[in-house]
PDB file of N, CA, C and O in Angstrom:
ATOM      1  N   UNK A   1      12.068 -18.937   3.868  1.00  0.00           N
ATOM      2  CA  UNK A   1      11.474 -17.607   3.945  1.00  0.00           C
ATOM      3  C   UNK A   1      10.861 -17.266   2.591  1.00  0.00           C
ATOM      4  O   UNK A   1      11.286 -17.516   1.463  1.00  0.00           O
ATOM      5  N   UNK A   2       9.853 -16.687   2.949  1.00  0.00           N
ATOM      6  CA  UNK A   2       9.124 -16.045   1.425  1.00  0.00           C
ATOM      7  C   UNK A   2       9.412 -14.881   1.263  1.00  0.00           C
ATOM      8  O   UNK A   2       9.589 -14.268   2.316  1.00  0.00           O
ATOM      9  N   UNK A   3       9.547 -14.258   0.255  1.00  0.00           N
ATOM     10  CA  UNK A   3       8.784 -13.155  -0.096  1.00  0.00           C
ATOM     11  C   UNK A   3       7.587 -12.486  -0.059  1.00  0.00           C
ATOM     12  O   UNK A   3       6.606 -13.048  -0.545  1.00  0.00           O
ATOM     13  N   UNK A   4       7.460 -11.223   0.498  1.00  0.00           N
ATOM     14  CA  UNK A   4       6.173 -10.404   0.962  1.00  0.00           C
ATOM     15  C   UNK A   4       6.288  -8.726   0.792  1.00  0.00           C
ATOM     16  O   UNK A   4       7.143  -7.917   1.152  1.00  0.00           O
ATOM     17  N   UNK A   5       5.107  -8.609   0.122  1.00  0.00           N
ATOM     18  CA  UNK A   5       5.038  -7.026  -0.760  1.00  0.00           C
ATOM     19  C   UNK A   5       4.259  -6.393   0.975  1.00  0.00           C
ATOM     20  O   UNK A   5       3.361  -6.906   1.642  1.00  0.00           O
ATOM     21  N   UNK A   6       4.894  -5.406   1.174  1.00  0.00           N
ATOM     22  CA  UNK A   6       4.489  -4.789   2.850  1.00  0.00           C
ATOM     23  C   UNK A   6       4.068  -3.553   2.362  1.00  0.00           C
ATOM     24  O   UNK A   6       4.829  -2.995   1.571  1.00  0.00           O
ATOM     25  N   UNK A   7       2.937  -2.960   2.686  1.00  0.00           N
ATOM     26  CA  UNK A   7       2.021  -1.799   2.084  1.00  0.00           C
ATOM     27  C   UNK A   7       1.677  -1.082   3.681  1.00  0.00           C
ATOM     28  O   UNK A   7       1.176  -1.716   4.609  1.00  0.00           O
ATOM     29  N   UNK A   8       2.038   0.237   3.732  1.00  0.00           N
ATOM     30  CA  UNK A   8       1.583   0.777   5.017  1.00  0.00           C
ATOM     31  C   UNK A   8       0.516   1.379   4.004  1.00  0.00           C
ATOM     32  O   UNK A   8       0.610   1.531   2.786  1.00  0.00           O
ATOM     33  N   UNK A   9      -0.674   1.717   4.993  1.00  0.00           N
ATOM     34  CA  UNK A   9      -1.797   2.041   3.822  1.00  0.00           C
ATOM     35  C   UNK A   9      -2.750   3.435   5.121  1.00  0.00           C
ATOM     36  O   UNK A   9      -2.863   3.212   6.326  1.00  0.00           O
ATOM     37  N   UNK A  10      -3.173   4.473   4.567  1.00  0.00           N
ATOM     38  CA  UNK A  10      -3.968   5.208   5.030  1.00  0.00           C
ATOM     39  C   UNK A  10      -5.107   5.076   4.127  1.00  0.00           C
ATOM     40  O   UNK A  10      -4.977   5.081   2.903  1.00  0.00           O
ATOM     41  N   UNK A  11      -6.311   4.947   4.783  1.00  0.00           N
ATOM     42  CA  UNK A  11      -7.752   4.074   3.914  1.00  0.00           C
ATOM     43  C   UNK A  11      -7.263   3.126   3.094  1.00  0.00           C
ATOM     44  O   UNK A  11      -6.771   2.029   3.356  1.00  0.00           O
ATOM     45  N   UNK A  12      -7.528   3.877   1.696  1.00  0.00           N
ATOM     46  CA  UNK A  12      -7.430   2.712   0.848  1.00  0.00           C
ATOM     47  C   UNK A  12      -6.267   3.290  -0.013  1.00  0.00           C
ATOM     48  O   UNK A  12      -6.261   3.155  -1.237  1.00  0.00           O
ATOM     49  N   UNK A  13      -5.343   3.900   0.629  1.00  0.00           N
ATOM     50  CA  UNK A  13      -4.413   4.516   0.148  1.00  0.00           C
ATOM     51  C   UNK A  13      -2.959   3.689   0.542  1.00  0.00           C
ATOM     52  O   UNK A  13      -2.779   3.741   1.758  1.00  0.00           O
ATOM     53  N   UNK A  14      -2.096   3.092  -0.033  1.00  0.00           N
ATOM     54  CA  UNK A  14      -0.921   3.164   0.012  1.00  0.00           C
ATOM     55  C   UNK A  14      -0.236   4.468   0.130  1.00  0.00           C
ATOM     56  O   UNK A  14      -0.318   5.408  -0.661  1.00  0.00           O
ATOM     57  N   UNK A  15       0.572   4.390   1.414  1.00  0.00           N
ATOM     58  CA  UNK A  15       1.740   5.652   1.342  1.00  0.00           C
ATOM     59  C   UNK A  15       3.155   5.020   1.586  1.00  0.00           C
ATOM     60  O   UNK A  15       3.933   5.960   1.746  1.00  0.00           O
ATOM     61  N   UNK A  16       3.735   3.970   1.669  1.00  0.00           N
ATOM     62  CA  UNK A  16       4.772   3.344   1.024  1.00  0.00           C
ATOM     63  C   UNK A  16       4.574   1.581   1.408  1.00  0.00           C
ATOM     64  O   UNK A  16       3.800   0.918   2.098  1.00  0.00           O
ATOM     65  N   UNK A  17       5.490   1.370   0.719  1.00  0.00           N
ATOM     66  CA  UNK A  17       5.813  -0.269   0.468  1.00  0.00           C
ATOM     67  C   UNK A  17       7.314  -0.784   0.141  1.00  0.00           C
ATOM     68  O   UNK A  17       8.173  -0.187  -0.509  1.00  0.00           O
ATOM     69  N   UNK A  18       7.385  -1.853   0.667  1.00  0.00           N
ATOM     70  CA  UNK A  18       9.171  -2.441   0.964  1.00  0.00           C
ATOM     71  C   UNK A  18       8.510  -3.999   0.682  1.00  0.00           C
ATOM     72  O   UNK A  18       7.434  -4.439   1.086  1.00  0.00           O
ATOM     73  N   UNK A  19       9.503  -4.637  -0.121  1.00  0.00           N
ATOM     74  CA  UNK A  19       9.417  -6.064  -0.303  1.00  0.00           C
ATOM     75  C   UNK A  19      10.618  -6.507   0.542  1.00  0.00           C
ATOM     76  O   UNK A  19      11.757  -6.047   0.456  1.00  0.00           O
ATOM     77  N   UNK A  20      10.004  -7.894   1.737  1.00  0.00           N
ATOM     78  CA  UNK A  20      10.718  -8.448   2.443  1.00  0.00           C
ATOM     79  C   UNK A  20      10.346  -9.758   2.786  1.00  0.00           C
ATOM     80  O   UNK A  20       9.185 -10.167   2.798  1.00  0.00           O
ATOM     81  N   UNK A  21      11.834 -10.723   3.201  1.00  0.00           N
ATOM     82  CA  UNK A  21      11.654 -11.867   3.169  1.00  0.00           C
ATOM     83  C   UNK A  21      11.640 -11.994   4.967  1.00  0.00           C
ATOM     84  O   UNK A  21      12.418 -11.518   5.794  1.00  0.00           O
ATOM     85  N   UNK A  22      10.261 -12.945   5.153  1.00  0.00           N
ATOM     86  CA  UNK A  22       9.973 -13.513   6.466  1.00  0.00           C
ATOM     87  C   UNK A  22       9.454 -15.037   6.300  1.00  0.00           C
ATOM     88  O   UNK A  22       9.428 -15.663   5.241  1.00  0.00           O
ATOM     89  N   UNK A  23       9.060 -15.485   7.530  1.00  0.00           N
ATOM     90  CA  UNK A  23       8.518 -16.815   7.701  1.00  0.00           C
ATOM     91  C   UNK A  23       7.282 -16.897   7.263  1.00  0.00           C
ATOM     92  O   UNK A  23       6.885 -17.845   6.586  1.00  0.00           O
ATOM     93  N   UNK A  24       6.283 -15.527   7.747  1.00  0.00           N
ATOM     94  CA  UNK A  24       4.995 -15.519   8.075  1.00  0.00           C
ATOM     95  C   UNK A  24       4.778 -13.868   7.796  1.00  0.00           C
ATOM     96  O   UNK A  24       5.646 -12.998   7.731  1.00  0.00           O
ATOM     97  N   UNK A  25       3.650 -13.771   7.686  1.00  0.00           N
ATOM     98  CA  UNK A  25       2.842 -12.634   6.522  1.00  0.00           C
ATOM     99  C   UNK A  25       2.985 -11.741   7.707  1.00  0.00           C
ATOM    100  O   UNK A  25       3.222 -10.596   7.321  1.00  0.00           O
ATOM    101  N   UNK A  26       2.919 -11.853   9.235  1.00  0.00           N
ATOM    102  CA  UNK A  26       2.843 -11.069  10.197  1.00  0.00           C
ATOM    103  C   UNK A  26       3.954 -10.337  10.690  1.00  0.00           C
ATOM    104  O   UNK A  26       4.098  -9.222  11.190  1.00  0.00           O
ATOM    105  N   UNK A  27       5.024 -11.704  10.277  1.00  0.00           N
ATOM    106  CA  UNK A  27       6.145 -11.186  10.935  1.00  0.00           C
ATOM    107  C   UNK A  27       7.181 -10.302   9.586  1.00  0.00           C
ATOM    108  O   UNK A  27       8.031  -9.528  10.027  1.00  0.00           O
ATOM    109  N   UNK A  28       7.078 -10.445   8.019  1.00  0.00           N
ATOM    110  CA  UNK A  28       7.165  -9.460   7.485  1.00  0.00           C
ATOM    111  C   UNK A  28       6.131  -7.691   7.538  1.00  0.00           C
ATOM    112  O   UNK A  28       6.447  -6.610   7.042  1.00  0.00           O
ATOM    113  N   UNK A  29       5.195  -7.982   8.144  1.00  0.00           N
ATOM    114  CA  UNK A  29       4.772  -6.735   8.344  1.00  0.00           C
ATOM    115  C   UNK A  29       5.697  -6.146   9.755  1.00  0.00           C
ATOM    116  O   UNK A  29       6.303  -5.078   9.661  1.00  0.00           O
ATOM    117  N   UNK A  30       5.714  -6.634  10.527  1.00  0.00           N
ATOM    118  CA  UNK A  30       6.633  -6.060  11.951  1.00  0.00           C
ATOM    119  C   UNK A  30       8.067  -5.908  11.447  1.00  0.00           C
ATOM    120  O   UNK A  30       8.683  -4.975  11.962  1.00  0.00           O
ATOM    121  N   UNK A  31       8.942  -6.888  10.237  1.00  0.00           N
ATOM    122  CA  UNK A  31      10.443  -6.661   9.825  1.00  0.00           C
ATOM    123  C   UNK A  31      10.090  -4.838   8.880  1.00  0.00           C
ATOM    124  O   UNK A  31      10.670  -3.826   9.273  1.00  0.00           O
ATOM    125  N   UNK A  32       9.306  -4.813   7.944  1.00  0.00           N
ATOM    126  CA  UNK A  32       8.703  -3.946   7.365  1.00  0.00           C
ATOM    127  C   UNK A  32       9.218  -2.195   8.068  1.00  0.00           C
ATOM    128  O   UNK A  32      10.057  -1.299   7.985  1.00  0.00           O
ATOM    129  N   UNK A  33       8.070  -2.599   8.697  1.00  0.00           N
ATOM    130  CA  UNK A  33       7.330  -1.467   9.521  1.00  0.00           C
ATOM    131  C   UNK A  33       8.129  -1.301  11.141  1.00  0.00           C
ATOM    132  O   UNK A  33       7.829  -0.424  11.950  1.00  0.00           O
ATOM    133  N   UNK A  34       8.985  -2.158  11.315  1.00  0.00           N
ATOM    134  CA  UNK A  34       9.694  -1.733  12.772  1.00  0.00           C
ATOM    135  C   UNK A  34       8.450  -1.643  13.494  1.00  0.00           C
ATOM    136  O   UNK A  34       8.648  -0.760  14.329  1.00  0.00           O
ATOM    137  N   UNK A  35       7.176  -2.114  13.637  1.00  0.00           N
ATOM    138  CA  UNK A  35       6.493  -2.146  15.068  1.00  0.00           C
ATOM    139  C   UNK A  35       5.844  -3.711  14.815  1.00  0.00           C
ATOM    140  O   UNK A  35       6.157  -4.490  13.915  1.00  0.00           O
ATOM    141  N   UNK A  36       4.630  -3.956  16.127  1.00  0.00           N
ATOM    142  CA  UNK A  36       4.166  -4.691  16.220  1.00  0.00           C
ATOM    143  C   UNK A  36       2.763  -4.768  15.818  1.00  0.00           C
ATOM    144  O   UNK A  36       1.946  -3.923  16.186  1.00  0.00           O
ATOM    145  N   UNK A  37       2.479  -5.709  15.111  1.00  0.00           N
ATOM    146  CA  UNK A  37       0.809  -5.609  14.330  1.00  0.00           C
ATOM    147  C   UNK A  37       0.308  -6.380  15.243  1.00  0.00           C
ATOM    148  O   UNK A  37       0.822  -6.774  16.290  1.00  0.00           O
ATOM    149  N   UNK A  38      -0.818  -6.599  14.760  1.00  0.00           N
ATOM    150  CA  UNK A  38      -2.534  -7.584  15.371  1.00  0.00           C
ATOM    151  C   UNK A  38      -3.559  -7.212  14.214  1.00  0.00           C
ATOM    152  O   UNK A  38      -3.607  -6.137  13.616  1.00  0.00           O
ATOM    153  N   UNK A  39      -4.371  -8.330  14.023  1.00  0.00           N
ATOM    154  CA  UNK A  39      -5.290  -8.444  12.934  1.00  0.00           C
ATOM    155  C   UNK A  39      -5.939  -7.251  12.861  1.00  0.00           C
ATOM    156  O   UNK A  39      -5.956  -6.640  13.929  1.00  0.00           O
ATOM    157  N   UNK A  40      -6.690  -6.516  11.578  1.00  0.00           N
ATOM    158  CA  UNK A  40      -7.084  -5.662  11.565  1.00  0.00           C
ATOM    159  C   UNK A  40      -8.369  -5.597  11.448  1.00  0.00           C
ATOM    160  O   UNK A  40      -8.972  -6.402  10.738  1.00  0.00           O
ATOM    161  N   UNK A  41      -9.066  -4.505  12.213  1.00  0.00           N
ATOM    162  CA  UNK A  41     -10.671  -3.910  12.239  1.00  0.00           C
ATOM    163  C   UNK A  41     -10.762  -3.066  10.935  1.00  0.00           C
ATOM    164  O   UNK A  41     -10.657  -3.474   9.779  1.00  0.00           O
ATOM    165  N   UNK A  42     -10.893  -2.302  11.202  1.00  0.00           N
ATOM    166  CA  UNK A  42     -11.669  -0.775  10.760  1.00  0.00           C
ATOM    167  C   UNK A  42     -11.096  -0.300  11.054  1.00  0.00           C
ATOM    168  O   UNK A  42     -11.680   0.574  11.697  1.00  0.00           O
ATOM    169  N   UNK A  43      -9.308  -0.041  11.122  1.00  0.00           N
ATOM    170  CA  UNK A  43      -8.613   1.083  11.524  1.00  0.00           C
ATOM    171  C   UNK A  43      -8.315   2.002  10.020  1.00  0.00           C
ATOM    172  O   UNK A  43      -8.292   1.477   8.907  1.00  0.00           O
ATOM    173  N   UNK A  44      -8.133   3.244  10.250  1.00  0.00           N
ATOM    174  CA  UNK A  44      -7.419   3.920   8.978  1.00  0.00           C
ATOM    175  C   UNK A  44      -6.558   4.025   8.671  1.00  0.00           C
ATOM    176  O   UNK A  44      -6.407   4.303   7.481  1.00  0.00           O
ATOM    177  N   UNK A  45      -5.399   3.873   9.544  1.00  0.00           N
ATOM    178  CA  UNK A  45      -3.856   3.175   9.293  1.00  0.00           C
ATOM    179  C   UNK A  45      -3.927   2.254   9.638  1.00  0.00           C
ATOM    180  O   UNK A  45      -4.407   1.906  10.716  1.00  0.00           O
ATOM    181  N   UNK A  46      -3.159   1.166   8.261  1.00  0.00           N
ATOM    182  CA  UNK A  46      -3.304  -0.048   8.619  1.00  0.00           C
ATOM    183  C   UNK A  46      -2.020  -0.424   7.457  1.00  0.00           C
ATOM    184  O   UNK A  46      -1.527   0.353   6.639  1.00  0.00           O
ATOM    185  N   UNK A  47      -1.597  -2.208   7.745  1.00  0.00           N
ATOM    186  CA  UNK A  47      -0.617  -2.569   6.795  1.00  0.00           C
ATOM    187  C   UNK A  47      -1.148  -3.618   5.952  1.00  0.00           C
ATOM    188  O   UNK A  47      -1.743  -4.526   6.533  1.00  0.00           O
ATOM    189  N   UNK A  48      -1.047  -3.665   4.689  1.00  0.00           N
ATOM    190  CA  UNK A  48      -1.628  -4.846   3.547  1.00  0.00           C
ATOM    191  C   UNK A  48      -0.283  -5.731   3.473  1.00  0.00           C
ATOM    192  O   UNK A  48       0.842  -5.243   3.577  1.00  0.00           O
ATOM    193  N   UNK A  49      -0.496  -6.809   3.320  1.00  0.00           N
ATOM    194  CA  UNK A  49       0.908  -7.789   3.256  1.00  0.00           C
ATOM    195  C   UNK A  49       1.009  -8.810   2.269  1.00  0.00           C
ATOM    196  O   UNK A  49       0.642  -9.956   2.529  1.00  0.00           O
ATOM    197  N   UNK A  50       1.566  -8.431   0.937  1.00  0.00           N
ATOM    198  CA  UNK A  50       0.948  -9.354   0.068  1.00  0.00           C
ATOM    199  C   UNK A  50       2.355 -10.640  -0.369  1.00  0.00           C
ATOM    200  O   UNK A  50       3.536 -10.438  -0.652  1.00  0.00           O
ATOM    201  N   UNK A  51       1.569 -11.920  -0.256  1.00  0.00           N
ATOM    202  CA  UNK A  51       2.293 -13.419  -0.254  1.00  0.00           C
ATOM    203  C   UNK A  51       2.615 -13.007  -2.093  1.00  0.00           C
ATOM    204  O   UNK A  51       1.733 -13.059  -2.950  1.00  0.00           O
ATOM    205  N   UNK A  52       3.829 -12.680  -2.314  1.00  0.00           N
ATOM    206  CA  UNK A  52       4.049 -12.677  -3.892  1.00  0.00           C
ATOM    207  C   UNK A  52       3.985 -14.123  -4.433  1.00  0.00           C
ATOM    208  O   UNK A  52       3.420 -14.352  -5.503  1.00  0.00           O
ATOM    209  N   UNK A  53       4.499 -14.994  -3.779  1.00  0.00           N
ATOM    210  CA  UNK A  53       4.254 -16.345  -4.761  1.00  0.00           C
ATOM    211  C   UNK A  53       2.838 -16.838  -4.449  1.00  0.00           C
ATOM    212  O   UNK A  53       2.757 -17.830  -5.174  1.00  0.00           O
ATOM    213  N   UNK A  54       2.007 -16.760  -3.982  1.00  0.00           N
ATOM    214  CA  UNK A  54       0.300 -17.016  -4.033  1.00  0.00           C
ATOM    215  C   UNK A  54      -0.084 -16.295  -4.116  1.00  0.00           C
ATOM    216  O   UNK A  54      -1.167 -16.637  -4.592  1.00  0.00           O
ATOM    217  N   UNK A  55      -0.102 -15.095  -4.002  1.00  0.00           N
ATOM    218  CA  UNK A  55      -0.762 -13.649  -4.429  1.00  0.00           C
ATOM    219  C   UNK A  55      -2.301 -13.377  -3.379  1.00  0.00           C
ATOM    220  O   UNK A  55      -3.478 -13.185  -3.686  1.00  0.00           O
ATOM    221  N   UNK A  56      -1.628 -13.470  -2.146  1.00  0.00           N
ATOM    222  CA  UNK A  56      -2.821 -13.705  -0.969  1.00  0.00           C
ATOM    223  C   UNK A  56      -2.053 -12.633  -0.026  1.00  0.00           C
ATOM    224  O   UNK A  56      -0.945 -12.433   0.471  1.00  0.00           O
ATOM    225  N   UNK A  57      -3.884 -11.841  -0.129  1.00  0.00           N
ATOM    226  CA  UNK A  57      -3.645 -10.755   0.679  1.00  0.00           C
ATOM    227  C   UNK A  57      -3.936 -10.997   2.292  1.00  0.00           C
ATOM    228  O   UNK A  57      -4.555 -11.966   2.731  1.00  0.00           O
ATOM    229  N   UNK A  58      -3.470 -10.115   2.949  1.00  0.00           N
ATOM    230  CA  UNK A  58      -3.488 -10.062   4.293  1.00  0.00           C
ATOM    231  C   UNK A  58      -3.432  -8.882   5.395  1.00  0.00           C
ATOM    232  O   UNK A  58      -2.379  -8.278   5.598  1.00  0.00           O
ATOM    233  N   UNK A  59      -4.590  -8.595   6.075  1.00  0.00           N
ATOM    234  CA  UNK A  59      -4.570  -6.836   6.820  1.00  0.00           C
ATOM    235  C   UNK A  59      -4.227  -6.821   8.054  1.00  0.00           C
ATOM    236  O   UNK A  59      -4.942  -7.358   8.899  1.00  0.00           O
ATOM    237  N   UNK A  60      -3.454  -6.406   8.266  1.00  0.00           N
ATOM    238  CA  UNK A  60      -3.022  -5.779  10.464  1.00  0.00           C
ATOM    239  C   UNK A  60      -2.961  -4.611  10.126  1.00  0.00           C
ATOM    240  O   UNK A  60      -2.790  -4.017   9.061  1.00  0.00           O
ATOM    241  N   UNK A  61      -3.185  -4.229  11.578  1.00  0.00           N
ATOM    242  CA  UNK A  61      -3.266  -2.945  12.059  1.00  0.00           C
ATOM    243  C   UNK A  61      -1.905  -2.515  13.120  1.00  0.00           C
ATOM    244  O   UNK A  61      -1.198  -3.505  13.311  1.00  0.00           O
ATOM    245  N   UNK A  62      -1.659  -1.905  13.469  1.00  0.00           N
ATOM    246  CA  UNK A  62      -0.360  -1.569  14.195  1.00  0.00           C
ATOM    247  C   UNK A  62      -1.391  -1.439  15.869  1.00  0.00           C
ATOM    248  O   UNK A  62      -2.364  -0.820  16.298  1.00  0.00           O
ATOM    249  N   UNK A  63      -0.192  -2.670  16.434  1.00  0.00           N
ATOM    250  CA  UNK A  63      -0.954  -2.651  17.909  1.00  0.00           C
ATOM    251  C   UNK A  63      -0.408  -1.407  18.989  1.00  0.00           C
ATOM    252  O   UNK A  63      -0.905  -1.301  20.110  1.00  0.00           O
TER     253      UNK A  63
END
């Protein structure tokens, strides 16, 4: 399991963040956030998911 910086974000706004260990960048956003994501559009709530040991970002949206 890695480590992953979980950002719930309104625009380009962070309104909180929890560091958690998952398999996969998706499934720390769903341990995170208690719901279920899918890749993200153009939504205005949305979650940033950042890989701390590669420093690779990643966006879902809450399905």
């Amino acid at each position: 399991m890695k480590p992953y910086k979980v950002e719930v974000m309104s625009g380009d706004v962070a309104t909180s963040y929890k560091v958690v260990s998952a398999d996969t960048p998706s499934g720390a956003a769903t341990k995170a956030t208690g719901r279920a994501v899918r890749d993200r559009r153009s939504e205005i709530h949305w979650v940033r998911v950042t890989d701390e040991d590669e420093r690779v970002v990643f966006k879902y949206a809450f399905s």
